[in-house]
C-alpha positions in Angstrom: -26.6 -50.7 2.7 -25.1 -53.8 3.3 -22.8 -54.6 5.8 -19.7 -55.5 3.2 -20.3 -52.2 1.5 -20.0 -50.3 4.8 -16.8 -52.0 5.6 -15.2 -51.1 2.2 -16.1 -47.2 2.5 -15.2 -47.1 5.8 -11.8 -48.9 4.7 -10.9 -46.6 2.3 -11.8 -43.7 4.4 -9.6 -45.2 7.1 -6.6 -44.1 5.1 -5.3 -40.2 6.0 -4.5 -39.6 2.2 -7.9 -41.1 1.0 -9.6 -39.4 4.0 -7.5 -35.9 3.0 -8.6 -36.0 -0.7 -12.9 -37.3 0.4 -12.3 -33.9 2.5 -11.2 -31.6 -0.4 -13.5 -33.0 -3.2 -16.4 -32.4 -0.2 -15.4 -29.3 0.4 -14.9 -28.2 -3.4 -18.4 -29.9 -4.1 -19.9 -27.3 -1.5 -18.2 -24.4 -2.8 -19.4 -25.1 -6.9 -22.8 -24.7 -8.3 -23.6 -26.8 -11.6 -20.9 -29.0 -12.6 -18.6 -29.7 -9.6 -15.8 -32.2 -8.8 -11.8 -31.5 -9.3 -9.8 -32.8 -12.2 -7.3 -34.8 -10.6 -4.3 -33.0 -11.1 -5.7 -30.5 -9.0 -6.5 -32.9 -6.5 -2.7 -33.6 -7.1 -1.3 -30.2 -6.7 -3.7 -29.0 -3.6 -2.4 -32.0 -1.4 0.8 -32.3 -2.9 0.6 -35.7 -4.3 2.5 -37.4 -7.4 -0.1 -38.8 -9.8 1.0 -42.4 -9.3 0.2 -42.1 -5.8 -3.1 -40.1 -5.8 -4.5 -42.2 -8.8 -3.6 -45.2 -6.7 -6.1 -43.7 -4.0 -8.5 -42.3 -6.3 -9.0 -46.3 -7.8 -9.5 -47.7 -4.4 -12.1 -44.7 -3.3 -13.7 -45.0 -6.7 -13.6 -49.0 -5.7 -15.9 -48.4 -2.3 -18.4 -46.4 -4.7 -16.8 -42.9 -2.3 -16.0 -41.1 -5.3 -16.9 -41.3 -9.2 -14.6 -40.2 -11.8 -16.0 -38.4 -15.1 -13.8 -37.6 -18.6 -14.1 -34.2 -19.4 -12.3 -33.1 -22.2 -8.6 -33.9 -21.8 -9.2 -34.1 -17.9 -10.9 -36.7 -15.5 -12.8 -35.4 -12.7 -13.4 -36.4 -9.2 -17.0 -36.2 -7.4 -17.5 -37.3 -4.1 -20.2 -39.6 -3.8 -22.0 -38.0 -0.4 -25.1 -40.5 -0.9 -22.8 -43.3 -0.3 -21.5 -41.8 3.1 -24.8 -40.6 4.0 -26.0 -44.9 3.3 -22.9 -45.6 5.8 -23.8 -43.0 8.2 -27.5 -44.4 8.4 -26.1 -47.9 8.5 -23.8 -47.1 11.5 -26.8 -45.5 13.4 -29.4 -47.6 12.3 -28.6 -50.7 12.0 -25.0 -51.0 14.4 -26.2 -48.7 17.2 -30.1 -49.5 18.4 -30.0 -49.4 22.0 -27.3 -46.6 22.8 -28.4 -43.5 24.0 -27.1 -40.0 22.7 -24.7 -39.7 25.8 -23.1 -43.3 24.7 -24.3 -45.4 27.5 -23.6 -48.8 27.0 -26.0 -51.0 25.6 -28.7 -52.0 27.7 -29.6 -56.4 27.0 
């Protein structure tokens, strides 16, 4: 992953309502076999959002690559992209964190 693409997931995720809806389409993803995701005026109605707002977040999440958005039928629905946070994950550790131990001592030059 490169280091831009980190910052821009991580971005987006450093917003609570973009962080709040990542969490919900995670946790519906885990629940559903086959064809997952929500249509996003569930997404609206679970967190309470009007659709200006939450289709505001959903374009800048989409924008970091965090979630992908599918037409089906008279609905869109929201995936979350867990690859991408997985390639963020692996570039934190990997690449931003060689020479810290797992009890976060600092790093040794």
């Amino acid at each position: 992953m490169k280091k831009n693409d980190a910052i821009s997931a991580l971005g987006a995720l450093a917003q609570e309502t973009r962080l709040d809806i990542f969490r919900l389409l995670v946790r519906s993803a885990s629940m559903q076999k086959g064809e997952g995701g929500l249509a996003a005026g569930e997404i609206a109605r679970q967190l309470q959002l009007p659709a200006p707002t939450l289709s505001f977040h959903l374009k800048e999440m989409a924008r970091a690559d965090l979630v992908r958005g599918d037409r089906r039928g008279r609905s869109i629905v929201y995936e979350p992209q867990i690859a991408v946070l997985r390639d963020v994950a692996e570039f934190l550790l990997n690449d931003c964190c060689q020479g810290v131990s797992s009890e976060n001592e600092e790093i040794s030059k």
